[in-house]
C-alpha positions, 0 to 999 in steps of 0.5 A: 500500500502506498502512502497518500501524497504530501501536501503543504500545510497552507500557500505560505508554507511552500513560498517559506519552502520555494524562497528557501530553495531560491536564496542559497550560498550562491546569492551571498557569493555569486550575484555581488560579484555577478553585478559589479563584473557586468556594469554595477548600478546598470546590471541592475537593468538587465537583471530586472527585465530578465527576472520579469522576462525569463525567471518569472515565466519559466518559474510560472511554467514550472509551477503549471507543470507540477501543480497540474501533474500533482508530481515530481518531474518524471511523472510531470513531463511524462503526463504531458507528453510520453517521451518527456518522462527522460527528461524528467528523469535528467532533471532528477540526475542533475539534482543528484549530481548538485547535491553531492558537491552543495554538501560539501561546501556547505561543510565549509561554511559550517566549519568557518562558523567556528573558525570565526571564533578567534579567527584560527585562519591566522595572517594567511586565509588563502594558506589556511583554507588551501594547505591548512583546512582542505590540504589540497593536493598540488598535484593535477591528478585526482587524489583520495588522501583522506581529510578526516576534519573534512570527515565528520563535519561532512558526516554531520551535514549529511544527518541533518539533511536526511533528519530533515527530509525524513520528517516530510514535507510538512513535518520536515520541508516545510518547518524547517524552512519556518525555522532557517528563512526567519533566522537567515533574514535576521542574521545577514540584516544584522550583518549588513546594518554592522557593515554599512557602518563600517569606514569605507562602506561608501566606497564598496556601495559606490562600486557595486551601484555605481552604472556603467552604461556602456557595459549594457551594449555588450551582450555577454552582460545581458547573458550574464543577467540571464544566466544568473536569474535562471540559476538564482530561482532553482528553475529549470531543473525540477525544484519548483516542479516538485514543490509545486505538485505538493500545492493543493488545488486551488492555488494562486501560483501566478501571486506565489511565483511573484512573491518568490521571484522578488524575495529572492532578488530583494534578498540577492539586493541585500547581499550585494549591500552587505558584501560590497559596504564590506569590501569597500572597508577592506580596501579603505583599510588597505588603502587599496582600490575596491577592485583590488579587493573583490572576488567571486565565489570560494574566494570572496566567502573563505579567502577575501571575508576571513582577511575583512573579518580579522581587521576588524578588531573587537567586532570580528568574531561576531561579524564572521559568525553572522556571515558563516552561519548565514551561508551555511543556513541558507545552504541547508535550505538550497540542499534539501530541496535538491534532494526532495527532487530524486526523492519525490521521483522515486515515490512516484515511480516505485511507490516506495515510502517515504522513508525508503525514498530518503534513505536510498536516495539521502543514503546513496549520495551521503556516501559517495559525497562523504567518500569525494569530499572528504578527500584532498581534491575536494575543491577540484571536484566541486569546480569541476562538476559544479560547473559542467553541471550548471553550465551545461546540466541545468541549461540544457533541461530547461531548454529542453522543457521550453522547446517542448512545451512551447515548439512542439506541443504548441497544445500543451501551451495553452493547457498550462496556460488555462490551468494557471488561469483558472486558479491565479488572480494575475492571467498570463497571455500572449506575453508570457507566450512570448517570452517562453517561445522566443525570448528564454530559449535565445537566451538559453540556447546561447549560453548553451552554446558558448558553454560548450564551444568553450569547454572543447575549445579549451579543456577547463581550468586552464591545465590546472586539471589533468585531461583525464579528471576533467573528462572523469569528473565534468564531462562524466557528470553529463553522462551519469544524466544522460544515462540515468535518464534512459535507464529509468525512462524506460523502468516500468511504474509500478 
C-alpha cells in the first residue's frame, strides 16, 4: 500500500519552502560579484527585465507543470507528453549530481562558523583554507588522501539533511524552512546594518551601484543577467516542479511565483549591500582600490571575508559568525530541496515510502559525497562538476522543457496556460507566450552554446586539471544524466 501524497500545510508554507530553495550560498557569493563584473548600478537593468522576462515565466511554467501533474518531474513531463518522462528523469540526475558537491561546501561554511571564533585562519586565509583546512593536493591528478576534519563535519551535514527530509514535507520541508528563512533574514540584516557602518562602506556601495552604461551594449552582460536569474530561482531543473505538485488545488501560483521571484532578488539586493559596504572597508583599510579587493565565489566567502573579518578588531568574531552561519543556513535550505527532487521521483515511480525514498536516495549520495569530499581534491571536484553541471546540466533541461512545451506541443501551451488561469488572480497571455517561445530559449540556447564551444575549445581550468579528471569528473557528470535518464525512462511504474 502506498502512502497518500504530501501536501503543504497552507500557500505560505511552500513560498517559506520555494524562497528557501531560491536564496542559497550562491546569492551571498555569486550575484555581488555577478553585478559589479557586468556594469554595477546598470546590471541592475538587465537583471530586472530578465527576472520579469525569463525567471518569472519559466518559474510560472514550472509551477503549471507540477501543480497540474500533482508530481515530481518524471511523472510531470511524462503526463504531458510520453517521451518527456527522460527528461524528467535528467532533471532528477542533475539534482543528484548538485547535491553531492552543495554538501560539501556547505561543510565549509559550517566549519568557518567556528573558525570565526578567534579567527584560527591566522595572517594567511588563502594558506589556511588551501594547505591548512582542505590540504589540497598540488598535484593535477585526482587524489583520495583522506581529510578526516573534512570527515565528520561532512558526516554531520549529511544527518541533518536526511533528519530533515525524513520528517516530510510538512513535518520536515516545510518547518524547517519556518525555522532557517526567519533566522537567515535576521542574521545577514544584522550583518549588513554592522557593515554599512563600517569606514569605507561608501566606497564598496559606490562600486557595486555605481552604472556603467556602456557595459549594457555588450551582450555577454545581458547573458550574464540571464544566466544568473535562471540559476538564482532553482528553475529549470525540477525544484519548483516538485514543490509545486505538493500545492493543493486551488492555488494562486501566478501571486506565489511573484512573491518568490522578488524575495529572492530583494534578498540577492541585500547581499550585494552587505558584501560590497564590506569590501569597500577592506580596501579603505588597505588603502587599496575596491577592485583590488573583490572576488567571486570560494574566494570572496573563505579567502577575501576571513582577511575583512580579522581587521576588524573587537567586532570580528561576531561579524564572521553572522556571515558563516548565514551561508551555511541558507545552504541547508538550497540542499534539501535538491534532494526532495530524486526523492519525490522515486515515490512516484516505485511507490516506495517515504522513508525508503530518503534513505536510498539521502543514503546513496551521503556516501559517495562523504567518500569525494572528504578527500584532498575536494575543491577540484566541486569546480569541476559544479560547473559542467550548471553550465551545461541545468541549461540544457530547461531548454529542453521550453522547446517542448512551447515548439512542439504548441497544445500543451495553452493547457498550462488555462490551468494557471483558472486558479491565479494575475492571467498570463500572449506575453508570457512570448517570452517562453522566443525570448528564454535565445537566451538559453546561447549560453548553451558558448558553454560548450568553450569547454572543447579549451579543456577547463586552464591545465590546472589533468585531461583525464576533467573528462572523469565534468564531462562524466553529463553522462551519469544522460544515462540515468534512459535507464529509468524506460523502468516500468509500478
Amino acid at each position: 500500500m502506498t502512502e497518500k501524497r504530501e501536501n503543504w500545510s497552507a500557500r505560505s508554507g511552500f513560498i517559506i519552502a520555494a524562497v528557501g530553495s531560491a536564496v542559497g550560498l550562491g546569492n551571498i557569493w555569486r550575484f555581488p560579484y555577478v553585478a559589479y563584473e557586468n556594469g554595477g548600478g546598470a546590471f541592475l537593468i538587465p537583471y530586472l527585465i530578465a527576472l520579469l522576462t525569463a525567471g518569472l515565466p519559466l518559474l510560472f511554467l514550472d509551477y503549471a507543470v507540477g501543480h497540474r501533474s500533482n508530481g515530481a518531474p518524471p511523472k510531470a513531463y511524462k503526463q504531458l507528453w510520453k517521451p518527456a518522462e527522460t527528461l524528467g528523469w535528467w532533471q532528477v540526475c542533475v539534482c543528484l549530481v548538485i547535491g553531492l558537491y552543495y554538501a560539501g561546501v556547505l561543510t565549509w561554511a559550517g566549519s568557518y562558523v567556528y573558525f570565526s571564533m578567534g579567527q584560527l585562519w591566522g595572517d594567511n586565509p588563502e594558506k589556511f583554507f588551501f594547505s591548512t583546512y582542505l590540504q589540497t593536493a598540488d598535484t593535477k591528478d585526482f587524489e583520495m588522501n583522506f581529510v578526516s576534519h573534512l570527515f565528520w563535519p561532512l558526516v554531520g551535514v549529511w544527518m541533518m539533511v536526511l533528519a530533515i527530509l525524513y520528517g516530510g514535507v510538512k513535518k520536515g520541508v516545510e518547518l524547517s524552512n519556518k525555522i532557517f528563512m526567519p533566522l537567515l533574514i535576521v542574521l545577514f540584516t544584522i550583518l549588513v546594518i554592522q557593515a554599512v557602518r563600517l569606514p569605507g562602506a561608501v566606497e564598496g556601495l559606490n562600486a557595486f551601484f555605481t552604472p556603467n552604461w556602456a557595459a549594457m551594449m555588450d551582450y555577454k552582460v545581458w547573458l550574464a543577467a540571464y544566466g544568473h536569474i535562471f540559476f538564482s530561482l532553482s528553475v529549470g531543473f525540477g525544484i519548483m516542479v516538485t514543490y509545486a505538485s505538493y500545492l493543493k488545488p486551488k492555488t494562486n501560483l501566478t501571486g506565489s511565483g511573484l512573491i518568490v521571484g522578488f524575495a529572492n532578488s530583494s534578498f540577492e539586493i541585500l547581499a550585494g549591500i552587505g558584501v560590497f559596504a564590506a569590501l569597500g572597508f577592506m580596501a579603505h583599510a588597505a588603502d587599496k582600490p575596491v577592485a583590488e579587493v573583490v572576488s567571486s565565489g570560494i574566494g570572496l566567502a573563505f579567502i577575501v571575508f576571513p582577511k575583512l573579518i580579522s581587521s576588524l578588531g573587537a567586532g570580528a568574531d561576531l561579524f564572521g559568525i553572522l556571515f558563516f552561519t548565514s551561508l551555511f543556513v541558507a545552504g541547508i535550505t538550497s540542499m534539501v530541496s535538491i534532494l526532495e527532487v530524486p526523492i519525490a521521483a522515486l515515490q512516484d515511480k516505485l511507490k516506495w515510502k517515504r522513508i525508503k525514498a530518503v534513505t536510498v536516495v539521502g543514503g546513496g549520495t551521503g556516501v559517495i559525497s562523504i567518500f569525494l569530499f572528504s578527500s584532498t581534491s575536494a575543491i577540484k571536484l566541486v569546480d569541476i562538476i559544479d560547473h559542467f553541471i550548471n553550465n551545461l546540466g541545468i541549461v540544457s533541461g530547461a531548454l529542453v522543457s521550453i522547446v517542448m512545451v512551447s515548439w512542439f506541443k504548441r497544445m500543451l501551451m495553452s493547457e498550462m496556460e488555462m490551468h494557471i488561469n483558472h486558479i491565479s488572480t494575475i492571467k498570463l497571455g500572449r506575453t508570457w507566450e512570448f517570452t517562453l517561445t522566443v525570448i528564454t530559449p535565445v537566451v538559453l540556447l546561447s549560453t548553451l552554446l558558448l558553454a560548450l564551444n568553450s569547454l572543447i575549445q579549451n579543456s577547463y581550468g586552464g591545465g590546472d586539471y589533468a585531461n583525464a579528471m576533467v573528462l572523469c569528473f565534468g564531462w562524466g557528470s553529463i553522462v551519469f544524466c544522460a544515462l540515468g535518464a534512459l535507464v529509468m525512462s524506460r523502468l516500468k511504474d509500478r
